[in-house]
N, C-alpha and C positions, 0 to 999 in steps of 0.2 A: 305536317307537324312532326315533330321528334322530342324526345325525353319526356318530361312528365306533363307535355302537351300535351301529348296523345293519349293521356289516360282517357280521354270524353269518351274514346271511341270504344271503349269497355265498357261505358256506367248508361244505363238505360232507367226511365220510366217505367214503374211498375204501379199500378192505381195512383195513389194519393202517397206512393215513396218508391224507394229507387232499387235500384238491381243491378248485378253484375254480370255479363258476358264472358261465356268460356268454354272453349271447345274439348269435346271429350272426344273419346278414341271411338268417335263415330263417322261415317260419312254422309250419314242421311239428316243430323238433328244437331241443335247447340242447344247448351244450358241461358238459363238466367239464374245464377244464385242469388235468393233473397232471404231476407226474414218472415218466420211463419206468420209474423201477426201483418205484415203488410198485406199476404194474398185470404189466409183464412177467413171465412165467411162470407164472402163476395160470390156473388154466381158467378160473375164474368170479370174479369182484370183485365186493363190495357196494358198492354206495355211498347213505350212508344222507344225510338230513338232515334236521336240530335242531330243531326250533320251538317257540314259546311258543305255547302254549296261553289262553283265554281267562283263565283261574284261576290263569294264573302256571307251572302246570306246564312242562316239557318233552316235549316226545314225539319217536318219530322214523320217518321217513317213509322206507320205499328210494325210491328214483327209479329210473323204468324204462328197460334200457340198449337202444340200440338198435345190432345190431353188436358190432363186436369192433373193440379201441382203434387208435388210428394212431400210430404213433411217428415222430418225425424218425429221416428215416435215415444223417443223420449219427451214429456211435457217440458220438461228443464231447457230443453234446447230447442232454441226459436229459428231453425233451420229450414229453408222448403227450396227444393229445386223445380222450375219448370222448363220444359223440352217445349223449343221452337223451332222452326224449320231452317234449317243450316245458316248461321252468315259466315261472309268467307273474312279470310283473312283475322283469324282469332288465335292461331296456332301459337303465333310466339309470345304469349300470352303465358308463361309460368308459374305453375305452385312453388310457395316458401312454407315449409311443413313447420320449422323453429324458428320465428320473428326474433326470436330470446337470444339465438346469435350475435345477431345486430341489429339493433334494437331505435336506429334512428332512421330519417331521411324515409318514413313510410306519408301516406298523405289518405286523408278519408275523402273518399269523391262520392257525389251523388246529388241529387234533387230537391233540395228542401222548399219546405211551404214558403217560406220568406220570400223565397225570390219567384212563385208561382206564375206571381201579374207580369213577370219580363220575358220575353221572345226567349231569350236565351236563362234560364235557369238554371243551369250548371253551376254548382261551387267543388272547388276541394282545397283540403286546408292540409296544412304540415301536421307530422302526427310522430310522437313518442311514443314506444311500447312501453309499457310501464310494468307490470306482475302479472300473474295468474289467478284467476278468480273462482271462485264454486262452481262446480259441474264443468269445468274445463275452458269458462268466457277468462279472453283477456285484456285487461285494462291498459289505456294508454293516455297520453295526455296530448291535445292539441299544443299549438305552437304559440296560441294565442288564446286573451279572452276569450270566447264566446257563452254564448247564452243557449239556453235551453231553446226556446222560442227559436232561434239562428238555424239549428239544425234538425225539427223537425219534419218529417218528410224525407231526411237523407239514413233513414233507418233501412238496410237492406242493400246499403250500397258498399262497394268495394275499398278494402284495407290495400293499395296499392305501390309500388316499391319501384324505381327505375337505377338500375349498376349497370347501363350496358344491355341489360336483359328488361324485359320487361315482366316482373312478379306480381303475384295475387296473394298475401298474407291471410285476409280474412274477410267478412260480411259485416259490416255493422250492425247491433241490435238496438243499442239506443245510449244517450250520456248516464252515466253512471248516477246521478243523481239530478234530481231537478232546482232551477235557480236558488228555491229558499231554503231548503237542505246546502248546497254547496254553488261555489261559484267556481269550479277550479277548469273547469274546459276539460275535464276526464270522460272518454265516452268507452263504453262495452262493445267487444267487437268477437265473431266465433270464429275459430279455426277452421280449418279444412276438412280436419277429423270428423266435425259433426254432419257434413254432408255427404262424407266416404261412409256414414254410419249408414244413409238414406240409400246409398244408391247398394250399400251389399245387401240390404233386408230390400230391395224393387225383386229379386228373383227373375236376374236379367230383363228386366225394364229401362233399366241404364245402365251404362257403361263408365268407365272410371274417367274418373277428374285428371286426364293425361291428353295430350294433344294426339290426335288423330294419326301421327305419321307415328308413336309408338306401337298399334299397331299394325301400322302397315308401313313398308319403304315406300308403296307406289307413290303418295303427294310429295317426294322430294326425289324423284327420276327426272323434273324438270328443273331441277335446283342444280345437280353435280355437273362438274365439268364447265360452267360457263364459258373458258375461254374467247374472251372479248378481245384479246390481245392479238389474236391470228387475224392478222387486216383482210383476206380474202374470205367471203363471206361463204363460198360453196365449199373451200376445202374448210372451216370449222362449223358447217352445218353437217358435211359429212364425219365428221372423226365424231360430233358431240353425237348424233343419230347412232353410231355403233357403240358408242360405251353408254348409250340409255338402253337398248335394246340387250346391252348383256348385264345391266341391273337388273330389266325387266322380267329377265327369263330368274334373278335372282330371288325375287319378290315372294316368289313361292313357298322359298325354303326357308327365308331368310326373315324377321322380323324384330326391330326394338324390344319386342315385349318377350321374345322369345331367347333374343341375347342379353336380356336382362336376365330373365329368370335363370340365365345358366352361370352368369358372371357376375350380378348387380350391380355395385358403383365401383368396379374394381379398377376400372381404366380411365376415373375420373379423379385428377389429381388435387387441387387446391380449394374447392368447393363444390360438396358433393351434391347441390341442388343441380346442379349443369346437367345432372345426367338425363333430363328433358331437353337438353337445348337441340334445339333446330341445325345446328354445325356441326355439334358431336355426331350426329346420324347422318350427315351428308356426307362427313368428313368417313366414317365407317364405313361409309355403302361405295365412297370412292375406294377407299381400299380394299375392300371387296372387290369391286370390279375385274382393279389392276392382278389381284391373285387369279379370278377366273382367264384372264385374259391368257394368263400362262401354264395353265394345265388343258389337258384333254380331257379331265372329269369333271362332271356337275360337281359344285363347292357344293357339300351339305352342315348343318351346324354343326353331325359328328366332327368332322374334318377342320374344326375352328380351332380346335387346341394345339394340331399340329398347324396349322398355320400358324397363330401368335410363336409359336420357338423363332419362326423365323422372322416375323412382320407383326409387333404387339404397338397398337396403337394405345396412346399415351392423349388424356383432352384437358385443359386447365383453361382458364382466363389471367390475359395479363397486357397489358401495352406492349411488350415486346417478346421474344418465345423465351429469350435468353433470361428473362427475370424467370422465370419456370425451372432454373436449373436446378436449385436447391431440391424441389418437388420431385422433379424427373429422377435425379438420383437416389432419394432416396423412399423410391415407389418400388413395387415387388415386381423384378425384373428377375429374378428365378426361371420361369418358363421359358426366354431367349435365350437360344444355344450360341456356342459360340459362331463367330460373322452372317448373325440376325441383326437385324433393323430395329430401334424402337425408335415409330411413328409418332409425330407429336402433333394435332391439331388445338390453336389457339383462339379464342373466343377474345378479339380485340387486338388481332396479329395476323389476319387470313394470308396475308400476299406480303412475308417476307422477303429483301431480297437475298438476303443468304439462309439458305434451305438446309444448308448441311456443315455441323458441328467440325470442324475439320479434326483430326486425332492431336495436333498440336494445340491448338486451344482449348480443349478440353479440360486439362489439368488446368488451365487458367480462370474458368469458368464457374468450376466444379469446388465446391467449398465442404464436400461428402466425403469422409476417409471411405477406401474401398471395404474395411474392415468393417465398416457401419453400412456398405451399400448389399441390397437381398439378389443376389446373382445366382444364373447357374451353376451348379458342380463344375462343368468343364470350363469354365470361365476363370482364369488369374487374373487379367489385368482388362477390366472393362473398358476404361478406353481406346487400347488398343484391339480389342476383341471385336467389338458391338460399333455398329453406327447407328449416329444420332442422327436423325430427318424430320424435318417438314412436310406436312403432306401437301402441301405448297407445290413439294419437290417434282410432285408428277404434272400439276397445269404445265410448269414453267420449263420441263423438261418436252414437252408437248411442243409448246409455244415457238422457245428458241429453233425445235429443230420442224417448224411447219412447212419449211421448204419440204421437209423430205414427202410430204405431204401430197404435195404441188401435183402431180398426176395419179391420185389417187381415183379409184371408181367401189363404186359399192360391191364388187365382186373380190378385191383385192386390200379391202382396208382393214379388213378383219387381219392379217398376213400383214401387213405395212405395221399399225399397230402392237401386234405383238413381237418386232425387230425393235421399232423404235422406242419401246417402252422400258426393254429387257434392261436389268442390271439398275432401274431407278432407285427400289432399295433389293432387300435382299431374293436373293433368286429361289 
């Protein structure tokens, strides 16, 4: 399944209404975000979920709870989180902090009673954000009639969004009014905020509403470098084996939540939700690599700042990297001295094939007087100063030269490596 097919695999069973799946920056536990009054008073809650079977079927799986749920303890806010024992594959699964952004193309998924007596119960409907309400709920309107009656049961379940990415807006609480008050298809839905309320008053009981690899690199040391394109399977099992093993030794010093708190969304260009995304940190941790690769000291986070003068990664979403230009130029490129690199990884552009801006088209490209672009002092004339790259640029500089590969052994590849890498972007 792909695009807002796959929402199912987020929305779960929770007693007699519905819940959302979502991995926090844990390795041993996942959430179900719901609303308070689905699990409150119950001794015991089920909470089941849906899957497709190989044969098409459906079947359904309890998931195991761990504990007893957490509610906001504000009364006003019908927020509860419960901790179940890890499912995999929840990661790219992203917070939308302001819906008020953009405001349409969101969809309410979840479980309602209406459809209880069919094998398959799952509904989700199209959904407009519509205002802000008291105590911080926000209102929107579905895409269509519906009835009160239609979607009880789907109280608790997920406000979900698909660009490319897949986002989590909010939790449903319930339709803003019932049939004979209003018939407008308007339902209540809570932010994110009111569960980040839950988990800072747990007194480390939980952990944040962030996907696991913020903080840690180690779940995406199998992610970097795929090169699938080296047709011989032992020299790119040995080249990918040496650049995981000098992530690994990186993992230590090195973490999302750690480069965040030093830099925040500074190197995320066109939409600052991305700075969760799953590419931006594969796409960091390869550039990392490539800089340990070529010194003799441990990289530490002190040592981040004089790296970006020379290698400042740059991350945006767009169909092509070149629509990013407008973005790139005129992002805070101050801290790259002059003949530094600014890195650019794209979210809907991974495997361009041109990796590098050449100095002639540049000015073609470029629609930023330099007079308005945030450069270094030593810097006059940025396109000719600075090169513009792909982090693309390092698989495909890999790839093309995997002959040189060809009689490589695990004594020697460390040293093959850092020859054939040298001068990809700045040294």
């Amino acid at each position: 399944m792909v695009g807002i097919a796959k929402f199912r695999n987020f929305i779960v069973k929770v007693g007699d209404g519905s819940g959302c799946l979502f991995q926090p920056m844990s390795e041993d536990y996942s959430y179900v975000l719901t609303a308070k009054h689905v699990v409150d008073g119950h001794d015991s809650i089920k909470i089941e979920r849906e899957i497709f079977e190989d044969d098409g079927k459906i079947s359904s799986i309890e998931l195991e709870i761990i504990g007893q749920p957490y509610f906001n303890s504000d009364k006003n806010k019908d927020a509860a989180i419960i901790k179940i024992k890890r499912v995999d594959d929840l990661d790219f699964l992203l917070r939308i902090d302001d819906p008020s952004e953009n405001l349409e193309n969101y969809y309410i998924c979840g479980y309602p009673e209406s459809r209880s007596d069919n094998n398959d119960g799952y509904r989700q409907d199209k959904l407009t954000v519509s205002h802000p309400k008291e105590y911080g709920y926000i209102e929107a309107e579905i895409g269509k009639f519906i009835t009160y009656k239609e979607v009880v049961g789907q109280s608790g379940g997920g406000i979900l969004k698909y660009d490319g990415s897949y986002l989590l807006a909010g939790i449903q609480k319930k339709m803003s009014e019932k049939d004979e008050n209003e018939t407008l298809s308007k339902i209540d839905f809570m932010p994110l905020s009111f569960f980040d309320e839950i988990i800072e008053k747990s007194q480390g009981a939980l952990t944040k509403l962030y996907p696991s690899y913020i903080a840690s690199f180690t779940n995406l040391i199998n992610k970097i470098f795929p090169l699938e394109d080296i047709p011989i399977e032992k020299t790119r099992d040995l080249i990918k084996s040496e650049l995981q093993e000098v992530a690994r030794e990186l993992c230590s010093e090195f973490t999302p939540e750690r480069i965040l708190k030093k830099y925040e969304d500074s190197f995320v260009l066109n939409d600052k939700k991305l700075v969760n995304s799953e590419y931006l940190w594969i796409s960091f941790l390869e550039l990392l690599v490539l800089n340990q690769i070529h010194t003799e000291d441990k990289i530490t986070l002190e040592m981040l700042s004089n790296l970006r003068k020379k290698n400042k990664l740059l991350f945006g979403k767009a169909n092509k990297w070149a629509d990013l230009a407008e973005s790139i130029f005129k992002a805070d490129l101050s801290e790259v001295e002059k003949g530094g690199c600014v890195v650019v990884a794209v979210l809907g552009d991974p495997t361009p094939t041109l990796t590098e801006w050449s100095k002639d088209i540049i000015p073609d490209i470029c629609k930023v007087s330099i007079k308005g672009m945030t450069i270094h002092s030593t810097i006059t004339n940025p396109f000719e100063e600075l090169t513009f790259k792909h982090i693309y640029a390092i698989h495909k500089h890999i790839i093309d030269n995997c002959h040189s590969f060809a009689k490589a052994n695990s004594i020697d590849i460390s040293d093959i490596l850092k020859k054939q890498t040298h001068g990809i972007f700045a040294p």
